[in-house]
Every structure is written in C-alpha cells, then in structure tokens.
C-alpha positions in Angstrom: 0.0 0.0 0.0 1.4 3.7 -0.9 1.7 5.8 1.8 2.7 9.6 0.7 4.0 11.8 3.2 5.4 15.9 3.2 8.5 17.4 4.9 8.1 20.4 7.3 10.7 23.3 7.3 14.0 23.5 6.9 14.2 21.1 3.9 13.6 24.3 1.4 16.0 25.1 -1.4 16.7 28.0 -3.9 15.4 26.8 -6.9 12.6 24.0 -5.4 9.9 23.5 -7.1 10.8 24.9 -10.8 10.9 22.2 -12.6 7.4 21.8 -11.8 6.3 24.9 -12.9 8.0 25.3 -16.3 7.1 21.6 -17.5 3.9 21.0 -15.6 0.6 23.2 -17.0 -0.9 22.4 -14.1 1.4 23.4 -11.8 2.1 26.3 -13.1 -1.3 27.7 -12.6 -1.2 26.4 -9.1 1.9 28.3 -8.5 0.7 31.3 -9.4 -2.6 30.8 -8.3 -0.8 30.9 -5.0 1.4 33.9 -5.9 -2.1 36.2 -6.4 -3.3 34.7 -2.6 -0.3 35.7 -0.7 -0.1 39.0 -2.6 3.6 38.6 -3.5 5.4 36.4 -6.4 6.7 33.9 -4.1 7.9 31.8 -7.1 10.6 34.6 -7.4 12.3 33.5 -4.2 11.9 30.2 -4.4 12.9 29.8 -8.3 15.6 32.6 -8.4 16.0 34.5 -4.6 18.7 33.8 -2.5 19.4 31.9 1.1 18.5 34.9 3.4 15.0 35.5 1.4 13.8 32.0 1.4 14.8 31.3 5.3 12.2 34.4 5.9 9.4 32.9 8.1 6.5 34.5 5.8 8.6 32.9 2.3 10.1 29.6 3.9 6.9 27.8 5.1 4.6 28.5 2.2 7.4 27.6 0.1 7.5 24.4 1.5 3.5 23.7 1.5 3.6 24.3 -2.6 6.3 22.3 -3.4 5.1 19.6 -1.4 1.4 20.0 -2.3 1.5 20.5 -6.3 4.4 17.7 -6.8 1.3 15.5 -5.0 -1.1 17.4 -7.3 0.4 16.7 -10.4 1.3 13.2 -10.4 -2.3 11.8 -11.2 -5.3 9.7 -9.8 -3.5 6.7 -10.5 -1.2 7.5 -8.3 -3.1 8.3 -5.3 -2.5 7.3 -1.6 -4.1 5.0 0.7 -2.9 7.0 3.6 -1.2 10.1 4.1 0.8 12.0 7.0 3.2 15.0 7.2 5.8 16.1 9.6 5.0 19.2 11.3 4.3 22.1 8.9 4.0 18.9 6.3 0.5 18.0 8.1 -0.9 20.9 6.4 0.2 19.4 2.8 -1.1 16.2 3.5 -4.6 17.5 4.4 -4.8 19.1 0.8 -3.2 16.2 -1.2 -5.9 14.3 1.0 -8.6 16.1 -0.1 -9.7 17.5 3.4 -8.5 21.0 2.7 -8.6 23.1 -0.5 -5.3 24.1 -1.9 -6.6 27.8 -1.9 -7.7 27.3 2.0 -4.3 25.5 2.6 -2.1 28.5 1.3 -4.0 30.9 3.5 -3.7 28.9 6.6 -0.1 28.3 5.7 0.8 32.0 5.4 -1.3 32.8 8.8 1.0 30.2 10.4 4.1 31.5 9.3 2.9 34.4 10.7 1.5 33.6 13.9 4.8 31.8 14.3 6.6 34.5 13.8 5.1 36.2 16.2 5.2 33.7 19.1 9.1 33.5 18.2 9.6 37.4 18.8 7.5 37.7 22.2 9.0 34.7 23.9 12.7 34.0 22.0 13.2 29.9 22.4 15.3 27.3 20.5 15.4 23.6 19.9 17.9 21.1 19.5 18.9 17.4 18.3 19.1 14.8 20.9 21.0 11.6 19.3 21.7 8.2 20.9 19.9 8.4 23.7 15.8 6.7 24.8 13.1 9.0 24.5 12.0 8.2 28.0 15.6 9.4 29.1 15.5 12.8 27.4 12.1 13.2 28.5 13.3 12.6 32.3 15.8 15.4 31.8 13.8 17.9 30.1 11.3 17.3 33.2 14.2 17.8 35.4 15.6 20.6 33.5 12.0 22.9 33.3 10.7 25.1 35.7 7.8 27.7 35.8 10.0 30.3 33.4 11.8 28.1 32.3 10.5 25.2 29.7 12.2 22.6 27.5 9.9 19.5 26.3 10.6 16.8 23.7 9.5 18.3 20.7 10.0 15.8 17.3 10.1 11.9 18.0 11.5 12.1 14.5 12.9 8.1 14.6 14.4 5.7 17.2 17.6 7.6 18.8 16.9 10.5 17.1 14.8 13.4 19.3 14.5 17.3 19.1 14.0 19.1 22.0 12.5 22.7 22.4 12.2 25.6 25.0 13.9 28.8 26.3 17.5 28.6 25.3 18.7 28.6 28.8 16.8 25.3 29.2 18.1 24.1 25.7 21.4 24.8 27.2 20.8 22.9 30.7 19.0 20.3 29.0 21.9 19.8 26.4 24.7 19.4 29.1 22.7 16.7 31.2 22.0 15.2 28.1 25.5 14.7 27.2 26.2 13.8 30.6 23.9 11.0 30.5 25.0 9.4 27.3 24.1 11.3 24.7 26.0 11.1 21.3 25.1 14.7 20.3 22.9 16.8 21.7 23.3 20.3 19.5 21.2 23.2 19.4 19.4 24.2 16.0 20.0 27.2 14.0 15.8 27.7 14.1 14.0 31.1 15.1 11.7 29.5 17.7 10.9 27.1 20.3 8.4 24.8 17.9 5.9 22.7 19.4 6.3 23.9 22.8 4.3 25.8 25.0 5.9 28.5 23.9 4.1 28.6 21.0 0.8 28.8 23.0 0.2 32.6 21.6 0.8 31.4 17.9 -1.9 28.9 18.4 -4.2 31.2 19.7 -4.1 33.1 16.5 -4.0 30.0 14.4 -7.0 28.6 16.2 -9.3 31.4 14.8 -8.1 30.8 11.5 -8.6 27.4 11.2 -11.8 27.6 12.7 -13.2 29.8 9.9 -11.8 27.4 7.5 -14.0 24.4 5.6 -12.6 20.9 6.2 -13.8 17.9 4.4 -13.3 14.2 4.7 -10.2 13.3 3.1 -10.0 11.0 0.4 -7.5 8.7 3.0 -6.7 8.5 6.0 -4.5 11.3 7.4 -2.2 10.3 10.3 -1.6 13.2 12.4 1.2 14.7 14.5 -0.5 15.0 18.3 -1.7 11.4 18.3 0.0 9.5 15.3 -3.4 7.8 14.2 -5.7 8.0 11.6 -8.0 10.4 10.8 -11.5 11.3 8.5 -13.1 13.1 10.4 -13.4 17.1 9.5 -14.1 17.8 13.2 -11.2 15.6 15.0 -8.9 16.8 11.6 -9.6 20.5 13.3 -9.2 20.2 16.5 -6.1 18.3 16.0 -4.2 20.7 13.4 -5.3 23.2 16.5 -3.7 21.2 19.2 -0.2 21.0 16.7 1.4 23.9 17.6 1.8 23.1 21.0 2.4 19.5 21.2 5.0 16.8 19.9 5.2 15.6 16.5 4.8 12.1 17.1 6.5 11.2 13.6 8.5 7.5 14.6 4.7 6.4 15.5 3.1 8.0 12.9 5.4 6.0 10.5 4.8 2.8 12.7 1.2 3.1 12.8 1.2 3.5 8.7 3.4 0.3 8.5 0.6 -1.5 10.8 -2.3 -0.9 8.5 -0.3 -2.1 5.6 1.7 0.8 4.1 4.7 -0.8 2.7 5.5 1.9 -0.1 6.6 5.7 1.0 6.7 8.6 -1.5 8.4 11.8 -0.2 6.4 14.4 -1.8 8.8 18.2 -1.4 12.0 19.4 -1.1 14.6 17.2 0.5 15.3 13.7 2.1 14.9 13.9 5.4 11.7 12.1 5.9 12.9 8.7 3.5 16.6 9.0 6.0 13.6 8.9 9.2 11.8 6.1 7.6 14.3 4.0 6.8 15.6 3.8 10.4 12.1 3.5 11.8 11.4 0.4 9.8 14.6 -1.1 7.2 11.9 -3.4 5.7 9.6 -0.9 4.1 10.6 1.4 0.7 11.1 5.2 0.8 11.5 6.8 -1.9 11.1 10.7 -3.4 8.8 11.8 -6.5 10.4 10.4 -9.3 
C-alpha cells in the first residue's frame, strides 16, 4: 500500500519546485494561483531568490506547503495514496493532497502560520535542538528535570528511534543539552531555528491560528491522514480540526506515525517536497519498508 507523506521546514531550497512549474501546465497555474493569494510572487524566491529571502518565516513555510502539495497534485489519480501524513508544517500538505482542505484554503492557513509563528518566536525568544543516541524516556526525564515555571524545555519531534528534538527557552536548551551529554548522549546540539516549535511557547501562535482554522471548511479526506499529536488515523473534518489546533503546542509524534502506517499495511513511502529527510527517518524506523522521493 502507498503511503505519501510531506516534509516540514527547513528542507527548502533556492530553486525547489521549478521544474514543476516550467514543465507541468498544471502546476504552473497552481503556482501562481498561490502567488495572487499571498499578494507577493513567491515563485521569485523560491525559483531565483537567494538563502536569506527563502529562510524568511512568511517565504520559507509556504514555500515548503507548494512544493510539497503540487508535486502530490500533479502526479495523477492513478497515483493516489491509501494514507497520508506529514511532519510538522507537512501536516498541512497532507490535508490538501488528501482532499480534506482546498489548496486555496491551505495556502491561507499556511501563510497565517508563518505568521503567527513568527510572532510567538519574537514575544517569547526559544530554541530547539537534536538529541542523538539516547531513549526517548531518558530525554524526556531530563527535560522534566531541566523545566521550571520560566523556564520550559519538552521533547518536541520523535523524528525516529535515537533520534529526538527538543524545544524551550534557550537557557533550558542549554541545561537540558549538558545533562543530556552527561547521560549518554551522542550529540545533543542546538538548531540554528527562530523559535521554540511545538512547545508551549508557542501557546500565543496557536491562539491566532486557532481562529483561522476555525473559519476554514474541512472535508473528509479521500484517505486517511495520520496526524502529528496522536499518530493515528483520521477522516473526520471535526477531529482533523481540532487536532491541526492542538499541533502547535504538542510533539510531532512522527517515529509512531510511520509505525502506525506500516501497521495498517503501508509498505511503499513517496516523499512528496523538497529534500530527504523524511525517507533517511523512515528507513531507520522500519529497514523493511521502501522510501522513496517523487520520481
């Protein structure tokens, strides 16, 4: 069974997504449908802009969402998932290749984001970093340990088995990263990332979001999406709300999210966006399974 699933930030490129758009009609129009909704011609930057312009929040994250969701798009009925999940930001692809979510609605709620994000970054400054060779139930202890009132660092990404990102104030980052090391820990490096990402930092950004996505349509999908606070399966337009709601603030539950795919028969994983990172993550969650990008 196919399985597709979509990358979050940080896997953008200068020049993602152009092939599509000068050899696909279709995409083409999608691309600049999307260019007339966020009221700037964000196929400059990606196609032609440099580093500093794409890493902007309000460029980078809709950037993302489009290549992800018209490479998905494009490639056909016969081609279509049985299921569907994405990591982080990458949710929001999957709920339009999915069906649940119309691409115009998904490049709205994409921007507002980026921007509530943005936002939550610049009143309470926070980081995250990589946590490798260590249990989760380990790093979990000493984030506990580590967190007071003012103070907050929490597992963030279960991205695959010895592989963990962590996120809070940087002082806790810092703590956390020394009694991580300490304990056994092969690396355990802060990010170069604007914010503390599903934390409860981000607690304003999801308050903004929330209002958003509560104005917004969602239908059932067309498969079942597997979603990031509770790494099962979803149709429901309701549970699908509350859910992308929740995100913000909660864990990306991505090595279960894979695991619970594989359990209800997925067996064939297509990449659909800019980068690798998610086939590297499912091939050390599960060796016997294929991943694989867009060919």
């Amino acid at each position: 069974m196919k399985a597709f699933v979509f990358p979050g930030q940080g896997s953008q490129f200068v020049g993602m997504g152009k092939d599509l758009y000068d050899n696909n009609e279709k995409a083409k129009e999608l691309f600049e449908k999307a260019n007339e909704i966020l009221g700037f011609r964000i196929t400059d930057i990606m196609f032609e802009g440099t580093d500093e312009e794409l890493t902007q929040t309000k460029v980078t994250q809709p950037a993302v969402f489009l290549h992800s969701v018209i490479s998905a798009l494009c490639l056909g009925d016969e081609f279509a998932p049985t299921m569907v999940a994405g990591h982080s930001l990458g949710e929001l692809s999957a709920l339009v290749a999915a069906g649940a979510l119309s691409f115009e609605d998904g490049v709205k709620l994409v921007s507002a984001r980026a921007i509530a994000m943005q936002k939550a970054c610049e009143a309470a400054p926070g980081t995250m970093a990589a946590v490798i060779g260590l249990p989760d139930e380990k790093i979990e202890e000493i984030c506990a340990e580590v967190s007071t009132d003012g103070n907050i660092v929490v597992a963030a990404n279960y991205n695959c088995p010895g592989q963990l990102v962590i996120s809070g104030n940087v002082d806790a980052i810092n703590a956390a990263c020394e009694k991580l090391k300490a304990a056994g820990a092969k690396r355990a490096l802060p990010l170069k990332v604007g914010g503390a990402f599903h934390s409860p930092l981000m607690q304003p950004a999801k308050e903004e979001l929330e209002k958003a996505i509560k104005a917004t349509t969602f239908s059932e999908p067309k498969c079942p999406v597997y979603q990031n606070v509770d790494a099962q399966p979803h149709t429901d337009p309701a549970e699908i709300q509350a859910n992308l709601i929740a995100q913000l603030t909660s864990s990306v539950r991505w090595t279960a999210s894979v695991q619970n795919m594989i359990k209800a028969g997925a067996n064939d994983f297509t990449e659909c966006g800019p980068g690798k990172a998610l086939q590297g993550m499912i091939g050390r969650i599960d060796k016997t399974v294929a991943a694989h990008g867009i060919i």
